[in-house]
C-alpha positions as CSV (number, residue, x, y, z in Angstrom):
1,X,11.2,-4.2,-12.6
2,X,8.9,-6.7,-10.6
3,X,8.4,-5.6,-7.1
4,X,8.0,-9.7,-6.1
5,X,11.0,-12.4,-6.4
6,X,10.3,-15.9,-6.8
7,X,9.8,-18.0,-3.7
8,X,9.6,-21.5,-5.6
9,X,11.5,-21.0,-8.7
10,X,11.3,-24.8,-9.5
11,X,7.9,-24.3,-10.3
12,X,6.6,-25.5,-13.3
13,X,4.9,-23.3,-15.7
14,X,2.6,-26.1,-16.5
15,X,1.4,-25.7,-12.9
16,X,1.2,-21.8,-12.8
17,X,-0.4,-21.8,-15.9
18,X,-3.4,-24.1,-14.9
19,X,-3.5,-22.2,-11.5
20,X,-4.1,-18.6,-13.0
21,X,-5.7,-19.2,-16.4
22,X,-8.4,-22.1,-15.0
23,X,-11.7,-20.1,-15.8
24,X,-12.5,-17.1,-17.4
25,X,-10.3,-14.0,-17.3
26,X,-10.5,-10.4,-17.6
27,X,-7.4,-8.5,-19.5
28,X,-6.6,-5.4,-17.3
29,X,-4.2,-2.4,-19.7
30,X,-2.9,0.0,-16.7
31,X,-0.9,2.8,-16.9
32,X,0.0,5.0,-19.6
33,X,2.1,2.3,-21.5
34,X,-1.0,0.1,-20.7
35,X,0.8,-2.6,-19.5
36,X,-1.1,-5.8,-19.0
37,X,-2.3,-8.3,-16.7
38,X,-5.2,-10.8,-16.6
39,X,-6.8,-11.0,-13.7
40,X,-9.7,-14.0,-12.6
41,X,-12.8,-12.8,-13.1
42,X,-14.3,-15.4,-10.6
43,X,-11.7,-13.9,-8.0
44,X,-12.3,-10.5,-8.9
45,X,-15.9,-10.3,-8.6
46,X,-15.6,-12.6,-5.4
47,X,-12.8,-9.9,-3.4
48,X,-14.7,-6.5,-5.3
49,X,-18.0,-5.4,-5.5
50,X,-17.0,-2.4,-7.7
51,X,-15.6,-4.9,-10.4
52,X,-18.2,-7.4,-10.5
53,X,-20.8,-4.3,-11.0
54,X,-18.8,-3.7,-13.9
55,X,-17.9,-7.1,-15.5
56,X,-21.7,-7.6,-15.4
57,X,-21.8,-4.9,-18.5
58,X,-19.0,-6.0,-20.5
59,X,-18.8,-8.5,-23.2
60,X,-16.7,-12.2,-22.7
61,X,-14.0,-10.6,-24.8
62,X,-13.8,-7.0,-23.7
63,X,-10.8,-5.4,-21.6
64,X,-10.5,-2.6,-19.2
65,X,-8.8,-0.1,-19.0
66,X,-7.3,1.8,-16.0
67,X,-4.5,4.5,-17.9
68,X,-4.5,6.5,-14.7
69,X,-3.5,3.8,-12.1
70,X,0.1,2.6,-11.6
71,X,1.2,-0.8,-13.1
72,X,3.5,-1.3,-10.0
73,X,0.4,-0.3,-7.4
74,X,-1.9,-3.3,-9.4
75,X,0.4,-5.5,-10.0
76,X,0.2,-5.6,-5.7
77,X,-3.4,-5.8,-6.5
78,X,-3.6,-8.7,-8.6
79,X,-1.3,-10.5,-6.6
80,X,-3.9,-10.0,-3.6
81,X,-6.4,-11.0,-5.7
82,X,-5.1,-14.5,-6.6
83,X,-3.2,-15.1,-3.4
84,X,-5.1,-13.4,-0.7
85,X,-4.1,-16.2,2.0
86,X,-0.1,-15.6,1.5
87,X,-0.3,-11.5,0.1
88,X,0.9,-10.9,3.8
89,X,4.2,-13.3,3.3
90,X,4.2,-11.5,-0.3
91,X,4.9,-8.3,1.2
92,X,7.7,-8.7,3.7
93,X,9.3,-10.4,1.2
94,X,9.1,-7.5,-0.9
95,X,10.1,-5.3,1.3
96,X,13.3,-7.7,2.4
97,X,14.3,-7.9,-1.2
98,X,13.4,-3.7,-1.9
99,X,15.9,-3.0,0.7
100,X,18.8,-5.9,-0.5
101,X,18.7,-4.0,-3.4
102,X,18.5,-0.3,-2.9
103,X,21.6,1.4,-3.1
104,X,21.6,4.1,-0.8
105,X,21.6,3.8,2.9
106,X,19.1,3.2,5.2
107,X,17.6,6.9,6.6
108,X,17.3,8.3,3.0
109,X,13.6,9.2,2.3
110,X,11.4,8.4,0.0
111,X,11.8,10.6,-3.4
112,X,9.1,13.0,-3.8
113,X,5.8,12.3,-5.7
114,X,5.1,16.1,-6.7
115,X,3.4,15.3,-10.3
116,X,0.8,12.5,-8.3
117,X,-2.8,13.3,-9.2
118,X,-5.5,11.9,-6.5
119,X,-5.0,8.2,-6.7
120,X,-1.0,9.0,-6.4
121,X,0.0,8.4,-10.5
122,X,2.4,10.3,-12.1
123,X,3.5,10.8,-15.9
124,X,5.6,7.8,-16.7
125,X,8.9,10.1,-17.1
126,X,8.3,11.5,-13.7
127,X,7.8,7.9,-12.5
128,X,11.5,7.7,-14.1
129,X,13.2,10.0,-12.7
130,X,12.1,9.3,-8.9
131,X,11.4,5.7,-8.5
132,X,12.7,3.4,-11.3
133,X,16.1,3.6,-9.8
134,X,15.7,2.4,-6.0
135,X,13.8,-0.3,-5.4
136,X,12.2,1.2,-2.2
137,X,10.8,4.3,-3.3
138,X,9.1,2.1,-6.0
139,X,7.5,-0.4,-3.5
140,X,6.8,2.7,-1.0
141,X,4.7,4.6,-3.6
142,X,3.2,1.3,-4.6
143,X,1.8,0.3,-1.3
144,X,0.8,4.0,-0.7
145,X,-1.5,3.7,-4.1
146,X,-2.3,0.6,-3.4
147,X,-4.0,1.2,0.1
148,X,-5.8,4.7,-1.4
149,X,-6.5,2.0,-4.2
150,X,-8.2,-0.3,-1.9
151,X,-9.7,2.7,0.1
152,X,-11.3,3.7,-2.8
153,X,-12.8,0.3,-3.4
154,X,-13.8,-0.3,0.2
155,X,-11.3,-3.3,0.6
156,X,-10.7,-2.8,4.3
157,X,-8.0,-6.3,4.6
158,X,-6.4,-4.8,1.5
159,X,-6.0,-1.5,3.0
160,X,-5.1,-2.5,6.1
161,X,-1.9,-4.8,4.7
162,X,-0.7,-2.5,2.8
163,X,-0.8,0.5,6.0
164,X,1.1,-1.9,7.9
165,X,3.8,-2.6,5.2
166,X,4.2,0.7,5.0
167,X,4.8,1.3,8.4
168,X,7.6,-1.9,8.5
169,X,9.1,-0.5,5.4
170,X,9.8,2.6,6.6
171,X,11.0,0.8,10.3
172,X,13.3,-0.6,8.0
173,X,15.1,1.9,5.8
174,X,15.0,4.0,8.8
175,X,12.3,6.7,7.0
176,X,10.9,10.0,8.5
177,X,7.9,11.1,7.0
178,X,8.8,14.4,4.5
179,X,6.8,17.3,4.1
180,X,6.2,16.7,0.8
181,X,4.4,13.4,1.5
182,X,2.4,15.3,4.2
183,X,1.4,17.6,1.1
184,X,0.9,14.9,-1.3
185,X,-1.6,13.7,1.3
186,X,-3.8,16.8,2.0
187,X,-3.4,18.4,-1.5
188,X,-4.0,15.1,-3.8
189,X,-5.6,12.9,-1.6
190,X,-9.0,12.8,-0.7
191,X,-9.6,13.2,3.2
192,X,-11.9,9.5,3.0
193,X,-9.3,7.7,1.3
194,X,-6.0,8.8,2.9
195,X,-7.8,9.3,6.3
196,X,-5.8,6.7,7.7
197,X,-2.1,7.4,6.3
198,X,-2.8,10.8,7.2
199,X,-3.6,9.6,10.9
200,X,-0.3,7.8,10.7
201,X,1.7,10.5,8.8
202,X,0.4,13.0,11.7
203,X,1.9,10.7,14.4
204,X,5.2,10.4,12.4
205,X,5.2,14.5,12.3
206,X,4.9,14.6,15.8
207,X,7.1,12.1,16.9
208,X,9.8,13.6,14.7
209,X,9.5,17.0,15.4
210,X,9.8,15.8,19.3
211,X,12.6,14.1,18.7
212,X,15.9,15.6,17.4
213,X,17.5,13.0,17.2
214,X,14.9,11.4,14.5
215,X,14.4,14.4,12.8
216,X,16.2,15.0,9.4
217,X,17.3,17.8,7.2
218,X,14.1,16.9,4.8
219,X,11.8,17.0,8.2
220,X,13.2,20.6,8.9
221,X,10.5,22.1,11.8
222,X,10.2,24.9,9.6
223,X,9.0,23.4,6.8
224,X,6.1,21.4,8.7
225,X,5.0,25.0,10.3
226,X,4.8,26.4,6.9
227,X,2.2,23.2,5.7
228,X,0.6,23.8,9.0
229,X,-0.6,27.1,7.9
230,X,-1.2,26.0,4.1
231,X,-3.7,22.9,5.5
232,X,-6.3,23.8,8.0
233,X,-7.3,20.0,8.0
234,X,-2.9,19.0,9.1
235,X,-3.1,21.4,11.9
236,X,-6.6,20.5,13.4
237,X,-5.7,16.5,13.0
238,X,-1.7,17.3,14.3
239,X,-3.4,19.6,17.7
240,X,-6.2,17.0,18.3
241,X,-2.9,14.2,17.9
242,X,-0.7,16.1,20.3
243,X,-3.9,17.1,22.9
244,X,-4.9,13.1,23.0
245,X,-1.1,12.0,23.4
246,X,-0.8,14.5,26.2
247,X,-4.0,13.6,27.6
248,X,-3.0,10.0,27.6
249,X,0.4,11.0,29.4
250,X,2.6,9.8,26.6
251,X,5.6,11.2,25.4
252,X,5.2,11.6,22.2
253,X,9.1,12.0,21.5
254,X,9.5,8.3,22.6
255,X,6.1,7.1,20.9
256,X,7.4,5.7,17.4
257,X,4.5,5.3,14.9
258,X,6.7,3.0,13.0
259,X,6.4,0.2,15.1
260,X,3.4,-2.1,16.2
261,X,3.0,-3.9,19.5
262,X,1.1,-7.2,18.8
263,X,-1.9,-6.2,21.2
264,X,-4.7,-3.6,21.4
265,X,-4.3,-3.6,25.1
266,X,-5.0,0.1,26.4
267,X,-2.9,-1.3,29.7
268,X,0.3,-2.2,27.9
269,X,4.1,-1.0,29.1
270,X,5.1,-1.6,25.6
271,X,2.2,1.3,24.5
272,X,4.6,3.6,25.6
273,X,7.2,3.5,22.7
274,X,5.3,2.1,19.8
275,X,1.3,2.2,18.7
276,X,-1.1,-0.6,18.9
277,X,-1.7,-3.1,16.1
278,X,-4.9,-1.9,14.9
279,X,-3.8,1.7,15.9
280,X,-3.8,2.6,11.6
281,X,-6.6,-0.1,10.6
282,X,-9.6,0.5,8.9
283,X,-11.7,-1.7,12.1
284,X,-9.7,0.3,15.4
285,X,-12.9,1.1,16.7
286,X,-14.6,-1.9,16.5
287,X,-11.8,-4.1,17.6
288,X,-11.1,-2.1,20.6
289,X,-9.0,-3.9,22.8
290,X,-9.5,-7.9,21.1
291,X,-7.6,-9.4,18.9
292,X,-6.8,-7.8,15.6
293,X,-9.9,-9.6,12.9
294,X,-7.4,-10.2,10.5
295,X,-5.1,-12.2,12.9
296,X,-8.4,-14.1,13.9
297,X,-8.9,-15.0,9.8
298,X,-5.3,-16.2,9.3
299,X,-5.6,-18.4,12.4
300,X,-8.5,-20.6,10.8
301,X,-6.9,-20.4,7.6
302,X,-4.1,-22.2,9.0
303,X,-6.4,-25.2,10.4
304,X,-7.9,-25.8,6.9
305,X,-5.3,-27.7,4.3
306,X,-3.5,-25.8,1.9
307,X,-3.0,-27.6,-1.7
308,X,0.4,-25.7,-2.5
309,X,1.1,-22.1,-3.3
310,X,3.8,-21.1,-5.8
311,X,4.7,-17.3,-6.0
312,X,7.4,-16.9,-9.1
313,X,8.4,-14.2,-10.5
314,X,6.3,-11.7,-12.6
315,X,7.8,-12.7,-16.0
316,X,6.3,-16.0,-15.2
317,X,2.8,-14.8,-14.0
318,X,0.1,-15.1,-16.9
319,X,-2.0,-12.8,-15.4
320,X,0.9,-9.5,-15.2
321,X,2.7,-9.4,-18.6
322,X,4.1,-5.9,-20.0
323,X,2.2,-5.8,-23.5
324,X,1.9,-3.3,-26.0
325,X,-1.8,-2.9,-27.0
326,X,-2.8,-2.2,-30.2
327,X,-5.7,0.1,-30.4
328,X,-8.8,0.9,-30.4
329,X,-9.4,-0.8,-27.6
330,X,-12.8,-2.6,-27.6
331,X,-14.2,-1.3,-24.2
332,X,-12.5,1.3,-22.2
333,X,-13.9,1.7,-18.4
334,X,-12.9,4.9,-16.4
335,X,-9.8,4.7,-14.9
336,X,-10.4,6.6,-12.0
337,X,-11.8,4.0,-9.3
């Protein structure tokens, strides 16, 4: 199932075609059913440093091979990589059309990742089981790969769009944060790569566990004391949360990590009930109280001219096609990123 729906459907294939497959390209096999996508080398080597290190050792014709990544986590990726400028647009739509078409009601959580190894894969039966039937959980555990993905890779904008997705998507379906997640996150996660969801998963702990009235049966206090003890790093990050929110003199039941104010104002009445925009993004320091840098970027973009952007559906997309692949393949290159 695609995560993206088409925005121009009267596209032509002609077109989409000559956008994606002008110039060399690189054939990508992810996942354990090694699905396929080919990806712009040009583009690639141009957003990632990592991949053009390793395209500069690999023949014209070779693949790669990434059997421990998720298909639904790169197919995120590519589409960043070959529409940077409108990957932003490209997820609120995905998370509008996740929620059109999830079943249950808004306030269920997330279905546990237990079988997630450090990037957040998971054997493709288990991947079943939990996500192929609601559209959300699939996109949730998506973005959350996708910005340890990016992490990973030291793609700051990457990570940073896909932290704020999934903070709006679970503002949307009305989400706390479970203690399995919190698990997932100090268990299977590295503490560089997931520093910044655990940041924001922290908050979320905190903001439920002050809060009745947000708390759920799955975000039972009791549960969250037991991880406490289990991870020294949870309970040094959640005291050192709760000592700066008190020190601040916010209340911390009425301070929703969910939502974003669109300032980093320190003096802002709206700071109150929701975190600043850059609160959960890889440049908070630096930005400080300015404008958020990626805001700044989109702003020029939109004074230079724009030739036309189609975004269709996968099954039209050259570059993400579900393939068997025979083997041997010719070059394999460590999945692990």
């Amino acid at each position: 199932m695609a995560i993206f729906r088409s925005l121009a459907k009267s596209a032509s294939m002609a077109s989409i075609k000559t956008r994606y497959t002008f110039g060399d390209t690189i054939r990508v096999f992810v996942g354990h059913e090694r699905q396929e996508f080919r990806i712009n080398k040009t583009q690639l080597c141009t957003a990632s440093p990592y991949f053009q290190e390793k395209l500069k050792y690999m023949d014209a014709d070779s693949v790669m091979y990434l059997p421990r990544d998720s298909p639904a986590m790169f197919e995120l990726f590519a589409a960043w990589i070959h529409e940077p400028h409108t990957f932003r647009r490209h997820l609120d739509d995905a998370i509008s059309a996740a929620c059109d078409a999830s079943s249950p009601p808004a306030g269920q959580h997330p279905a546990p990742d237990s079988n997630s190894n450090k990037n957040g894969d998971k054997s493709e039966a288990a991947t079943a089981a939990t996500t192929a039937t609601n559209p959300c959980q699939r996109l949730h555990w998506a973005l959350v790969r996708l910005h340890l993905f990016a992490s990973t890779l030291s793609l700051s904008p990457l990570q940073d769009a896909a932290m704020d997705a999934i903070q709006d998507l679970y503002l949307r379906r009305d989400w706390d944060v479970t203690p399995r997640f919190v698990s997932f996150l100090y268990s299977q996660c590295t503490a560089d790569s997931s520093l910044r969801l655990r940041r924001w998963a922290v908050a979320m702990v905190a903001y439920s566990l002050s809060n009745p009235a947000a708390s759920r049966a799955t975000s039972a206090p009791s549960q969250f004391q037991r991880l406490l003890g289990l991870h020294p790093e949870f309970s040094a990050e959640y005291a050192g949360h709760l000592r700066k929110m008190g020190a601040s003199g916010l209340d911390i039941g009425a301070k929703n990590p969910q939502l974003r104010i669109p300032a980093n104002r320190l003096r802002n009445e709206e700071r109150r009930f929701a975190f600043r925009q850059c609160a959960f993004h890889t440049h908070r320091a630096s930005a400080g109280e300015g404008r958020c840098p990626h805001e700044v970027v989109a702003e020029k973009r939109k004074r230079m001219p724009v030739w036309g952007v189609e975004s269709v559906i996968r099954e039209d997309r050259p570059w993400a096609r579900g393939v068997e692949v025979p083997r041997p393949l010719k070059v394999r290159v460590a999945g692990r990123v």
